[in-house]
PABAVO-491793 format. One record per residue (C-alpha): residue in one letter; y, x, z. Coordinates in pm, whole numbers, plus 50000, padded with zeros to 5 digits. Example, Ala and Ser with C-alpha at 12.3 -4.5 7.8 and 13.67 -1.06 7.14 Angstrom:
<bamars>
BAMAR  r      v      u      w
BAMAR  a  49550  51230  50780
BAMAR  s  49894  51367  50714
</bamars>
This chain:
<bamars>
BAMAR  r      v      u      w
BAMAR  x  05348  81463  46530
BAMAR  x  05529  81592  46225
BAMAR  x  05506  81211  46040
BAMAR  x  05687  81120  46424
BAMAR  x  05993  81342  46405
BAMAR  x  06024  81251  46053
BAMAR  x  05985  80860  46127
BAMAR  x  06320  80952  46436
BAMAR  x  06492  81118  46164
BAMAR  x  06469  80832  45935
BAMAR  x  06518  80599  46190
BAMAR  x  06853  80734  46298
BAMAR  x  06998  80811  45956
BAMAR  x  06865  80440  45820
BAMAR  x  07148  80268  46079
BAMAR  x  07399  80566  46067
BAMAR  x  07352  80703  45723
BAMAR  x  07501  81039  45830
BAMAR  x  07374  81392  45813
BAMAR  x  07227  81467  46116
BAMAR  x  07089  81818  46263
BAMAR  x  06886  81890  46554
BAMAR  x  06941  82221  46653
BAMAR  x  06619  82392  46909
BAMAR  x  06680  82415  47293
BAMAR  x  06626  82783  47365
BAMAR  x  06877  82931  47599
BAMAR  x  06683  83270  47603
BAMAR  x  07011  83516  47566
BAMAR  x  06733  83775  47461
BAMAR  x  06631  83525  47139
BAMAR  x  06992  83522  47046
BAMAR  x  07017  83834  47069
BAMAR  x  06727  83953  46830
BAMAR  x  06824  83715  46560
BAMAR  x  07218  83890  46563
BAMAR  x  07082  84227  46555
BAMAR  x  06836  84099  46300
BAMAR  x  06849  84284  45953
BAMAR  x  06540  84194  45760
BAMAR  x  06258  83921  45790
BAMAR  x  05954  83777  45592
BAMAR  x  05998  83453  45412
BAMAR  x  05682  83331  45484
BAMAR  x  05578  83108  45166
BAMAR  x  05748  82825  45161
BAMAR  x  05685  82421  45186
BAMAR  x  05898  82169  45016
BAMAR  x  05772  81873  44853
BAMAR  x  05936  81578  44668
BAMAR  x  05771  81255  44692
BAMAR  x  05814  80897  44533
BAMAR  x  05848  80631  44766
BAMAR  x  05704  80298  44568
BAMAR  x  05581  79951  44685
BAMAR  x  05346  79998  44908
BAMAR  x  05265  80391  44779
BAMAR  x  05392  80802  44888
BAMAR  x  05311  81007  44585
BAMAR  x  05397  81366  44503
BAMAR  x  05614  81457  44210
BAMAR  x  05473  81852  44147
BAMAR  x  05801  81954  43889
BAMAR  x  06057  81815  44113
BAMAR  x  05859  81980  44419
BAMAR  x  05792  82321  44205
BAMAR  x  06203  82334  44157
BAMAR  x  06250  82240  44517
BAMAR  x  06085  82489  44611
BAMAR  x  06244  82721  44371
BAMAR  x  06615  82586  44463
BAMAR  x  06574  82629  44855
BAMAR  x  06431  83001  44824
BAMAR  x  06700  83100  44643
BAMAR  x  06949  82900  44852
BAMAR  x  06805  83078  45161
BAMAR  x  06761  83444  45025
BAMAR  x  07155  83381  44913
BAMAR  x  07291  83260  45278
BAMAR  x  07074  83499  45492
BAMAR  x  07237  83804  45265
BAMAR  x  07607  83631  45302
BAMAR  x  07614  83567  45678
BAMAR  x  07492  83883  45770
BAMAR  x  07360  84136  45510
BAMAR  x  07007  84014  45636
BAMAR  x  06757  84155  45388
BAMAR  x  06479  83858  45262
BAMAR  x  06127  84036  45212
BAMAR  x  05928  83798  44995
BAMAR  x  05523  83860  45088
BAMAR  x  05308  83776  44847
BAMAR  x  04947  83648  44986
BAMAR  x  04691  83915  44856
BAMAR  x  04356  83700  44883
BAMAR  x  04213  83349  44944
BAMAR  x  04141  83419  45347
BAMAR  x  04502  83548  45383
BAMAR  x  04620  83259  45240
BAMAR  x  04413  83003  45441
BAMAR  x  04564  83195  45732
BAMAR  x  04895  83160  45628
BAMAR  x  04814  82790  45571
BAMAR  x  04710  82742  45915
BAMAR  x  05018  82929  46065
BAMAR  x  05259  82719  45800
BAMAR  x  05095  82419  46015
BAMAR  x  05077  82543  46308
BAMAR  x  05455  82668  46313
BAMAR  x  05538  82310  46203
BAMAR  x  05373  82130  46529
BAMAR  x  05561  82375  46754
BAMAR  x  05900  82316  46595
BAMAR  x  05913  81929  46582
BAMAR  x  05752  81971  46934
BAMAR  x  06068  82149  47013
BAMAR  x  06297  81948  46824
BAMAR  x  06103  81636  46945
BAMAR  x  06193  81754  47345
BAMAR  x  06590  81646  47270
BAMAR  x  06449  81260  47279
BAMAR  x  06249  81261  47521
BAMAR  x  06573  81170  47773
BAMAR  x  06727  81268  48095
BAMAR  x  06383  81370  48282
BAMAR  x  06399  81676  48077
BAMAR  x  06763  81749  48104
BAMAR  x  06709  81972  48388
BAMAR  x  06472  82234  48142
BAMAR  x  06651  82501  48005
BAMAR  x  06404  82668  47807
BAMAR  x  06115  82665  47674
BAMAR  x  05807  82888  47561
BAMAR  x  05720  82777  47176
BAMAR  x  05489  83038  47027
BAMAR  x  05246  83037  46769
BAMAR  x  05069  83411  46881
BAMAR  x  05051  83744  46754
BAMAR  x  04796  83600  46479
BAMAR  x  05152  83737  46184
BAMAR  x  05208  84105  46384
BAMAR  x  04988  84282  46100
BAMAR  x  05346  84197  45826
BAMAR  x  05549  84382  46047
BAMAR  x  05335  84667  45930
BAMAR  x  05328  84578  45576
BAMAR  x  05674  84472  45526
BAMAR  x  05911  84656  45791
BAMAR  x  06036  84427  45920
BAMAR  x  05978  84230  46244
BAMAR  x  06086  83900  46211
BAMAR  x  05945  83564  45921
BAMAR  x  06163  83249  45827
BAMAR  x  05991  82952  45788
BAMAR  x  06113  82704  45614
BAMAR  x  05990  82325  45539
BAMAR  x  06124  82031  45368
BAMAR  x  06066  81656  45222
BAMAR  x  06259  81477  45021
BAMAR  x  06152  81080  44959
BAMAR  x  06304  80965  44624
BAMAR  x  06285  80574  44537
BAMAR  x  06095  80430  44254
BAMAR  x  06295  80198  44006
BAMAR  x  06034  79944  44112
BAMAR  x  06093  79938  44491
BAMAR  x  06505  79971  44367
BAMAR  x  06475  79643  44217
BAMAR  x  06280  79463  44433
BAMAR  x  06542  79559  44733
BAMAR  x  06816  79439  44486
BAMAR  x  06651  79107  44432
BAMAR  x  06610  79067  44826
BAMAR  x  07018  79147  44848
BAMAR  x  07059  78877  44594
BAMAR  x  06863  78635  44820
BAMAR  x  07042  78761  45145
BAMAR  x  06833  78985  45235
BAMAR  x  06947  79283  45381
BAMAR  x  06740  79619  45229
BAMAR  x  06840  79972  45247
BAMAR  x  06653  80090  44875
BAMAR  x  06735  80454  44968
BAMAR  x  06544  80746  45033
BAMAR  x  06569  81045  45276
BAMAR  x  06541  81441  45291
BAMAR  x  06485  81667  45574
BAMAR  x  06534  82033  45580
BAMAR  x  06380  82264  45849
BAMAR  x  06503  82626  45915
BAMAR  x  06321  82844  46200
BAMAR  x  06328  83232  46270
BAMAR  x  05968  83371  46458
BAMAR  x  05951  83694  46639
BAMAR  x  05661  83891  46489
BAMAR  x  05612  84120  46757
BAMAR  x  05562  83784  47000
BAMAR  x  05564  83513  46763
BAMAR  x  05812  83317  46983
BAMAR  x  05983  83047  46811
BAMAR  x  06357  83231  46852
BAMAR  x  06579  82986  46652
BAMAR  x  06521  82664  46439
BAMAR  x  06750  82388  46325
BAMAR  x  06740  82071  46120
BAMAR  x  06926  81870  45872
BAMAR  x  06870  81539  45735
BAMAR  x  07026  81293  45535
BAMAR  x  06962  81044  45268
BAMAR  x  07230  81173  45064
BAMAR  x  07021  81531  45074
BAMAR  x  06840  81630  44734
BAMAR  x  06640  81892  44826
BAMAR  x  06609  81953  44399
BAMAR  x  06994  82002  44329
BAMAR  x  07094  82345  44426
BAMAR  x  07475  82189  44543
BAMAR  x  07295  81943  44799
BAMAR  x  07086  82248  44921
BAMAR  x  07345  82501  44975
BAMAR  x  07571  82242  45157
BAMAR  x  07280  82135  45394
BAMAR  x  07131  82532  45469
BAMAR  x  07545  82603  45560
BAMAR  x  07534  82330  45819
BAMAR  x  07161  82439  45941
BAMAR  x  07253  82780  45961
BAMAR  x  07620  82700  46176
BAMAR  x  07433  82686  46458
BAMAR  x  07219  82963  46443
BAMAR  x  07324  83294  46658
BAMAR  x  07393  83485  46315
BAMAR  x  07726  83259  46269
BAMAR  x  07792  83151  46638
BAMAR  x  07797  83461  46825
BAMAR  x  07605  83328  47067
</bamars>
């Protein structure tokens, strides 16, 4: 389901080659209200990863992912603090079991946010629902207690670079008329969780080919667009 939204993404930005967010449709005043009153949250550990697009192959480039990851914490501790004083608890994972469970609820929160980002396409029939449920349980309540506060960020991203080979080829196949788009794509994801609940409160999207998820210009430009639609800069 995640490889779907992704494909959309891709798919719209490949024939309009703009940035393009996708913001979640939640018109719970009560959500709104809890992330504007928010003051602190978790970052839950994050998940970027930069991969090489080749002929015929997807393959992860760890250093560019390590500083991807790096770049978008940083980006994301900075906005959070500039919008609205909102205080960025970074958890560390104290054992192996905690960890697989916060590798299952990294997944999980991923299926229930493109679930609710992939709703927006799925046309008229659904224009008439106004909200939604997305939750991913109580299983995160016990960081309230550790941390203080009562609310996690989760945050995802992939960015598709292009190898020199597949670069050439596409050049070779403009040069025979051949029409080939040789670039890649990023997409950054942005949601806010309710600990107590673990209701999905507020996510948004952006993606774009000219997004670098490794240059720390590219990053702050795209978390200022995700983040203009969130309740913390809308007033909604």
């Amino acid at each position: 389901m995640i490889r779907i939204s992704f494909v959309l993404l891709a798919l719209y930005l490949l024939t309009g080659c703009v940035t393009h967010s996708v913001q979640t449709s939640n018109q719970n005043p009560e959500s709104s209200q809890k992330i504007k009153s928010m003051t602190s949250a978790v970052l839950i550990p994050i998940k970027v990863e930069v991969k090489e697009s080749g002929i015929g192959s997807l393959e992860k480039l760890p250093e560019e992912s390590a500083e991807a990851n790096r770049i978008v914490k940083s980006e994301v501790i900075k906005a959070f603090s500039n919008i609205n004083n909102v205080d960025i608890v970074e958890y560390s994972v104290e054992n192996e079991d905690e960890q697989l469970l916060f590798d299952d609820y990294v997944g999980l929160y991923q299926r229930v946010a493109v679930s609710a980002e992939n709703i927006q396409y799925m046309g008229p029939a659904w224009s008439d629902r106004k909200s939604f449920n997305y939750t991913l349980g109580n299983g995160l309540s016990y960081l309230k207690d550790k941390t203080g506060s009562d609310k996690a960020i989760f945050i995802y991203g992939e960015d598709i670079v292009t190898s020199g080979g597949k670069k050439a080829l596409a050049a070779l196949a403009m040069i025979g008329g051949i029409g080939v788009n040789p670039g890649g794509i990023a997409v950054l994801h942005i949601g806010v969780v309710d600990l107590d609940t673990g209701h999905l409160l507020w996510s948004n999207s952006s993606a774009s080919q000219g997004l670098s998820l490794d240059s720390e210009k590219s990053v702050k430009s795209a978390i200022a667009e995700i983040l203009s639609t969130s309740p913390l800069t809308t007033g909604k």
